[in-house]
C-alpha positions in Angstrom: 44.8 -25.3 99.4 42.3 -26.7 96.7 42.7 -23.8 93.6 39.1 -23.6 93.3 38.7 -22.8 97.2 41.2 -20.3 96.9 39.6 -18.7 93.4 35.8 -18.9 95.7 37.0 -16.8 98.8 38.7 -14.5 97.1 37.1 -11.1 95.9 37.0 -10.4 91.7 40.3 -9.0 90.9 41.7 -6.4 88.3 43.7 -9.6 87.4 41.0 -11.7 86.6 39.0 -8.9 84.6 42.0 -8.0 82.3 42.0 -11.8 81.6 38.3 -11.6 80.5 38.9 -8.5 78.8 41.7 -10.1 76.3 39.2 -13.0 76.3 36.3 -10.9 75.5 38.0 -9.3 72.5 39.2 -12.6 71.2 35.3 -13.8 71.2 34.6 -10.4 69.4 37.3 -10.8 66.7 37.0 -14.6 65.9 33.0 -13.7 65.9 33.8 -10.3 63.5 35.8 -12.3 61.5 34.0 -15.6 61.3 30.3 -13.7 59.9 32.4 -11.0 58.0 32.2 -13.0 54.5 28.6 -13.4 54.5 28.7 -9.4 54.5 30.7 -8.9 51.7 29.2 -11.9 49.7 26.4 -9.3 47.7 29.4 -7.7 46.5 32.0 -9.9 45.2 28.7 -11.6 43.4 28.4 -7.9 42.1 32.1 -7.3 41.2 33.2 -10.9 39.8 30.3 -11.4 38.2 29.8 -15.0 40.5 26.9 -16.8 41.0 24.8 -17.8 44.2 26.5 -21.5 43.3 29.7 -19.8 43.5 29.4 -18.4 46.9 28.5 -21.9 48.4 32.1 -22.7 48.5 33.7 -19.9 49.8 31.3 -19.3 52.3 31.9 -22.4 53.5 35.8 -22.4 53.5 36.3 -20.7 56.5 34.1 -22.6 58.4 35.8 -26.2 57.3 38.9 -24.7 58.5 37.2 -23.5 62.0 36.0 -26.8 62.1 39.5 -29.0 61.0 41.2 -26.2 63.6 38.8 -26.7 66.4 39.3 -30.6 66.1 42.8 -31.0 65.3 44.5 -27.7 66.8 42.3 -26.9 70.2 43.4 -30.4 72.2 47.0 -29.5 71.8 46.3 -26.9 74.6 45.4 -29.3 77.1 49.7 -30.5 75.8 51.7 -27.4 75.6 49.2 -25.2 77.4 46.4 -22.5 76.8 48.1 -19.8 76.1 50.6 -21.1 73.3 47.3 -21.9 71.3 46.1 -19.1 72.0 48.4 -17.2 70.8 49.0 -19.2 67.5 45.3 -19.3 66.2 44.8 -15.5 67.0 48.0 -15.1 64.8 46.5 -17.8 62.6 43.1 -16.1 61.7 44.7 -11.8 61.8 47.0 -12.6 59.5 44.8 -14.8 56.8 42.0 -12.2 57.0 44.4 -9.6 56.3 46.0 -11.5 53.5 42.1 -12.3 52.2 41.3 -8.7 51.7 44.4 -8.8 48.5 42.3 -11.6 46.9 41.9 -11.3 43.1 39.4 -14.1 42.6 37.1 -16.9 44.1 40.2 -19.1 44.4 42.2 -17.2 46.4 39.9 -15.9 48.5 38.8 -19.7 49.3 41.9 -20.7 50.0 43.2 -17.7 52.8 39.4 -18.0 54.3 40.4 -21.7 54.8 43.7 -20.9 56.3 42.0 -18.1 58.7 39.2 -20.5 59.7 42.2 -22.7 61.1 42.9 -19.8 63.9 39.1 -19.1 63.9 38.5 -22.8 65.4 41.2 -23.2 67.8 40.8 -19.4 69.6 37.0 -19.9 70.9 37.4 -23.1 72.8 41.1 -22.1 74.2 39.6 -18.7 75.5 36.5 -19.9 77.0 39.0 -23.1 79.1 41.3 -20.5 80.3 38.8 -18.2 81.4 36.4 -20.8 83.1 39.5 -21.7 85.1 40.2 -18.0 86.8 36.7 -18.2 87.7 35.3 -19.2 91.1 32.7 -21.9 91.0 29.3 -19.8 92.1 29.7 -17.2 89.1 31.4 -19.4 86.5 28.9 -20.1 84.1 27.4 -16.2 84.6 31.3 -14.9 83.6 32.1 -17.5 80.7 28.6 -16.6 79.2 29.6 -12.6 79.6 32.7 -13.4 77.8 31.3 -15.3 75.3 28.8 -13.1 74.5 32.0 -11.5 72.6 31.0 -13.6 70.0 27.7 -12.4 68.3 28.4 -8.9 69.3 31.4 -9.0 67.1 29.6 -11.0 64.2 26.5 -7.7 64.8 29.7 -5.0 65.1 30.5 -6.1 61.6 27.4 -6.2 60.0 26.9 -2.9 61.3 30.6 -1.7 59.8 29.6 -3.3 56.7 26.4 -1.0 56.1 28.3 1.8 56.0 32.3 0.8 55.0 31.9 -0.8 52.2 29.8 1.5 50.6 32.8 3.7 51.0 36.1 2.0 50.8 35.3 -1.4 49.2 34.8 -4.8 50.6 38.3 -5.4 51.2 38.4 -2.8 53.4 36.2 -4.9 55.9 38.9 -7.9 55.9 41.7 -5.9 56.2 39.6 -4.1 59.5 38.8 -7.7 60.3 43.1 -8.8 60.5 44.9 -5.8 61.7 42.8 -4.9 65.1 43.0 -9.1 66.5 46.9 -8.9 65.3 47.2 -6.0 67.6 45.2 -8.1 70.3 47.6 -11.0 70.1 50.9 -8.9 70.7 49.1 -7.6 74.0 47.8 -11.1 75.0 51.7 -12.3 74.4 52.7 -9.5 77.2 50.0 -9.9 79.8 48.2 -12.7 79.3 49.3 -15.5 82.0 48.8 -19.4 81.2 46.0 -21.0 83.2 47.0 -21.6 87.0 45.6 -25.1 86.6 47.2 -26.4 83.9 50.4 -25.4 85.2 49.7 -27.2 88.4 48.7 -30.5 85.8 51.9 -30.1 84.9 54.5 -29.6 87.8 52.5 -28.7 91.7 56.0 -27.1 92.5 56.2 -24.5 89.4 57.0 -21.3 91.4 54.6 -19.5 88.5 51.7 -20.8 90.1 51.8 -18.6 93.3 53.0 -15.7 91.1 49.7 -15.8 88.9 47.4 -16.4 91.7 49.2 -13.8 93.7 48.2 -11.1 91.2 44.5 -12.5 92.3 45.2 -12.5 96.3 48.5 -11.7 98.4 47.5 -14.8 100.2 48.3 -17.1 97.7 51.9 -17.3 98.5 51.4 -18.6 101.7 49.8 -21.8 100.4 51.0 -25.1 98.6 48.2 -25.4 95.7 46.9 -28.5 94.7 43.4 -29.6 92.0 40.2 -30.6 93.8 40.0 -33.5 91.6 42.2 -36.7 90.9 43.7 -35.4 87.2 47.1 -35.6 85.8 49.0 -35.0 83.1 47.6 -36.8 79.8 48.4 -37.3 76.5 46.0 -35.8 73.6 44.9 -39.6 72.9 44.4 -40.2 76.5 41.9 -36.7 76.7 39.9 -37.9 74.0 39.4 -41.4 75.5 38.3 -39.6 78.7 36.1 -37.5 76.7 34.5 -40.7 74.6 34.4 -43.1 78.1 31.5 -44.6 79.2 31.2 -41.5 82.1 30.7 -38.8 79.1 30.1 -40.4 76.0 26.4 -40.0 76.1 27.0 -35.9 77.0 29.7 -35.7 74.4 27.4 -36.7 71.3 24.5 -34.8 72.9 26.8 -31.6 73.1 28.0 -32.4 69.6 24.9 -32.3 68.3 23.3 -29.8 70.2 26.1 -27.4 68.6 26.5 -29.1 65.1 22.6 -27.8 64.6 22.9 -24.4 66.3 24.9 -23.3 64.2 23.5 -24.5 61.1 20.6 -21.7 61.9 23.3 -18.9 63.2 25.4 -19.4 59.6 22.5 -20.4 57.5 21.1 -16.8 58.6 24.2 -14.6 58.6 26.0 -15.7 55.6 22.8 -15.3 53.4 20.5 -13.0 55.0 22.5 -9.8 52.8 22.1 -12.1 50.0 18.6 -13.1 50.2 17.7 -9.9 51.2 18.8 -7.9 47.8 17.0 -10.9 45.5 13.5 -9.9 47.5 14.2 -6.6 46.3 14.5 -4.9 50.1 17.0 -2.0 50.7 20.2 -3.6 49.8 21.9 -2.1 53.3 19.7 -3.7 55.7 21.0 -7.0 54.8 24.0 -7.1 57.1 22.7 -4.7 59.4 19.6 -7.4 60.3 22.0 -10.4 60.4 23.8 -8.4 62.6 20.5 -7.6 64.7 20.4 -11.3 64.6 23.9 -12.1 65.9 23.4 -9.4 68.5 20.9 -11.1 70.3 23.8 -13.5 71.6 23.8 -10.7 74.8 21.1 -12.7 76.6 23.9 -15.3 77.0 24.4 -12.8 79.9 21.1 -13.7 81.7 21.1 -17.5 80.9 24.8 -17.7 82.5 23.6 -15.8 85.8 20.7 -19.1 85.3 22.5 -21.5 84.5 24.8 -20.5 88.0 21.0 -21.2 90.2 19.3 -23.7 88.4 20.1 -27.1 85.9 22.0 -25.7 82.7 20.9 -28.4 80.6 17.1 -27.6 81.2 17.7 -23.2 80.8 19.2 -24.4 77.4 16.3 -26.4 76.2 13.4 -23.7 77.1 16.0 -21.5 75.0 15.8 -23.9 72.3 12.2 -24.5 72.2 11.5 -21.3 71.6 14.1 -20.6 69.3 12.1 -23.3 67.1 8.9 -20.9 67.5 10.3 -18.1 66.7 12.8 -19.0 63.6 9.6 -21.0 61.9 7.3 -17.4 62.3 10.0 -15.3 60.4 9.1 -16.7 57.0 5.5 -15.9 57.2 6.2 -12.5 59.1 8.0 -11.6 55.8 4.3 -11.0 54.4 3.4 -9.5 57.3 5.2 -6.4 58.1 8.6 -5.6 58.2 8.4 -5.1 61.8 7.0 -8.4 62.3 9.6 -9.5 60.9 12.6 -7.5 62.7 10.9 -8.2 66.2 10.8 -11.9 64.7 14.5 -12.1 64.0 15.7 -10.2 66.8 13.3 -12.4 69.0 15.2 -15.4 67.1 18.6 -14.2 67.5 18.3 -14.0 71.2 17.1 -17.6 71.8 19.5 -19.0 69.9 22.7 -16.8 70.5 21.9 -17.3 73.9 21.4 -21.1 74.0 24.2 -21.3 71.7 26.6 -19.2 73.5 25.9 -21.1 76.8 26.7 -24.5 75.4 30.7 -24.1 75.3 30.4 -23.2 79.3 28.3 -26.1 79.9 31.0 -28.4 78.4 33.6 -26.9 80.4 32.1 -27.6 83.7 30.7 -30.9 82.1 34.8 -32.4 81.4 37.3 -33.1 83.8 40.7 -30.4 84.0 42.6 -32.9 81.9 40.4 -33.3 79.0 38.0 -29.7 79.4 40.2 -28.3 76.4 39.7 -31.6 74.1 36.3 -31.6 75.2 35.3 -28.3 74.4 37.4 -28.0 71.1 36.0 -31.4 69.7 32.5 -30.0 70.6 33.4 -26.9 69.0 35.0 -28.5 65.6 32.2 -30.8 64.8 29.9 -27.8 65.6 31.5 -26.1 62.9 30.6 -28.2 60.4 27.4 -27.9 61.4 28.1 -24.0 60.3 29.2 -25.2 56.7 25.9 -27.6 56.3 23.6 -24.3 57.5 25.2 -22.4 54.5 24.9 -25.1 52.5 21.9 -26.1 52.7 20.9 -22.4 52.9 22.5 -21.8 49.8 20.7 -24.5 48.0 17.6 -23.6 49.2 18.1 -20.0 47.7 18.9 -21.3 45.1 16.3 -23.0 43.9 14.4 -20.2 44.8 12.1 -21.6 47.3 9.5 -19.5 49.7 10.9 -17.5 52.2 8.4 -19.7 54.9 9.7 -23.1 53.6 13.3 -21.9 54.1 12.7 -21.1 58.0 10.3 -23.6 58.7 13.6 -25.9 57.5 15.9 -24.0 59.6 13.2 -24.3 63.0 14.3 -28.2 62.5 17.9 -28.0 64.1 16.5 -25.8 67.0 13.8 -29.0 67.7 16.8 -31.2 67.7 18.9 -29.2 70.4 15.9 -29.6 73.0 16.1 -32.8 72.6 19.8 -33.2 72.7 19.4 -31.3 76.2 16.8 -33.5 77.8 18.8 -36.6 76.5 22.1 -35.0 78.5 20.2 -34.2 81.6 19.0 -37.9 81.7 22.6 -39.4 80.8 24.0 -37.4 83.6 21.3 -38.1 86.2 21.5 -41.9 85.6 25.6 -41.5 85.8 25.3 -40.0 88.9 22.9 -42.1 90.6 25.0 -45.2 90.0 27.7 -43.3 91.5 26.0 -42.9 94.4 24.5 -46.5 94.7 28.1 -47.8 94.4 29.3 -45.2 97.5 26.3 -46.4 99.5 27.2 -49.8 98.9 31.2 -49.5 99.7 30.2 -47.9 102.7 27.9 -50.4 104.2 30.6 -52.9 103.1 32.7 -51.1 105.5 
């Protein structure tokens, strides 16, 4: 028995939801803790008497370290297995945002955000592999972008907890929040949490764990002999990456790269300054974090685009996201002089095109790679992404501060939302021309015959 035809004609378990439950809640933490410095930024400029300047870098530290933990980190799953990674980064990123929240200056703090962004960038990829392969086929990409909608609903959970806990107990308090409850997550993850079915047939067919797992899922699944419905094997991590850079993907790789690289540049250019900004224009100082968290929250429409994206070409739902993610993200400057409800439905509006297209790219790479290298390939996309996240708050930061116009700062950020259309067009042509040469080869072998 193929695993996928086993995971398609079998019903939705309890199994398979607690797995996207625990995956869920990573999403939320990694997204609560990743967006939780931008919230506390206003008052640590307040309290140690830093500049905008200052911020840049420590803004940007944990968001390195996603990046260098994404990259270097996430392909040793598709090694020693999903789980184990998981585990580790969860560890990872609790434990360095607790320790961040006893941070006496801008040093320290840089240096434990750095050390949590390491977890931060090897947790989203692992979850999203694992759960991707519990799924069957016809509801994969609807299920993934649930799950990953964990993300911006943790990074809007926190803004919202910022409004009204700092006031009260002190920005550390939001850190130490931020640590303890994903600590708690990984000791229950260590318990119930089962490694993925399909790397454990990668890695021995005859493991007598396989028919354990996937007997949770069916009864059935005992009675069968269980075997992947493509040609992989086991590979090394240099091997994966060669798979993911060959002449088959190479042209989908860079696209997804980029495509990710510049959405987040708008996500992190938004959240981590938005309180910031939004306290030098002289607007109540507490609706700062809660509308970067209005525009993290929009990342629920993932929901919609994944039940899409199971119907119709995912590269092509992505790009109409995109597009009008660049219409709407170029209107919020000039909606500032408008009306402030201009400008909430504006950023709200924004939020949900881009969360949504952005949220939906890390499933589209998992069906996109093969089971040997999806890990790699979704972690590498993943890592450079992130660095996209630290030139968004970058160049965000310099922008603020040089003090230029609210409308030149967001007609800037529209740019990267241009560039993902066209990163999704480019993919869809890559993968159509791949796929026609594959077939004019079988027509030819089998004419030969």
């Amino acid at each position: 028995m193929r695993i996928q035809t086993f995971l398609d004609q079998q019903k939705w378990s309890g199994f398979q939801t607690l797995i996207f439950v625990m995956m869920f809640l990573v999403a939320f933490f990694d997204g609560m803790d990743t967006a939780v410095i931008g919230y506390i930024a206003p008052d640590l400029i307040r309290e140690w008497g830093s500049s905008k300047a200052d911020m840049i870098p420590m803004l940007s530290a944990a968001l390195i370290g996603a990046a260098i933990g994404a990259i270097v980190l996430g392909p040793l799953a598709d090694k020693f297995g999903r789980k184990v990674l998981l585990l580790v980064s969860a560890f990872i990123f609790s434990v360095g945002c607790m320790l961040s929240s006893c941070a006496e200056n801008l040093t320290q703090l840089e240096i434990l955000r750095f050390i949590t962004g390491l977890g931060l960038g090897a947790a989203l990829p692992n979850a999203v592999t694992l759960l991707s392969e519990y799924c069957p086929a016809h509801k994969r990409a609807f299920i993934v972008n649930t799950m990953y909608c964990g993300f911006p609903i943790g990074a809007a959970t926190g803004g919202f907890f910022a409004a009204y806990l700092i006031p009260h107990a002190g920005w550390e308090s939001m850190l130490l929040i931020s640590g303890i409850l994903p600590f708690v997550l990984s000791l229950c993850m260590l318990f119930l949490l089962p490694e993925s079915a399909r790397y454990l047939l990668l890695k021995n067919a005859n493991d007598p764990c396989i028919q354990s797992i996937l007997g949770k899922i069916s009864s059935s699944a005992r009675q069968y002999q269980f075997q992947l419905e493509d040609n992989s094997s086991t590979v090394s991590v240099l091997q994966s990456m060669k798979t993911v850079f060959s002449a088959k993907y190479a042209v989908g790789t860079l696209s997804l790269w980029i495509c990710f690289f510049s959405g987040l540049m708008i996500f992190y250019g938004i959240v981590n300054w938005m309180p910031v900004l939004f306290k030098e224009a002289g607007m109540p100082a507490h609706l700062g974090p809660i509308v970067s968290g209005l525009f993290a929250l929009g990342g629920i429409g993932a929901m919609l685009n994944g039940w899409l994206m199971d119907r119709f070409n995912g590269n092509y739902v992505i790009a109409v996201c995109t597009f009008f993610t660049a219409l709407c993200v170029g209107l919020i400057g000039p909606a500032v002089h408008w009306s402030l409800t201009a400008f909430m439905i504006l950023m709200i509006g924004a939020g949900t095109l881009q969360n949504t297209a952005q949220s939906s790219l890390p499933v589209l790479a998992a069906k996109f790679y093969p089971t040997e290298a999806r890990t790699t390939g979704v972690s590498w996309m993943c890592g450079i992404g992130r660095f996209g996240a630290v030139a968004g708050t970058m160049c965000m930061g310099y922008m603020a501060n040089n003090n230029m116009a609210w409308t030149q700062i967001f007609m800037v950020l529209a740019i990267p939302a241009v560039v993902m259309t066209l990163c999704m067009l480019i993919k869809n042509i890559a993968e159509n021309s791949t796929h026609g040469s594959h077939d004019k080869n079988l027509a030819t072998d089998l004419a030969e015959e």
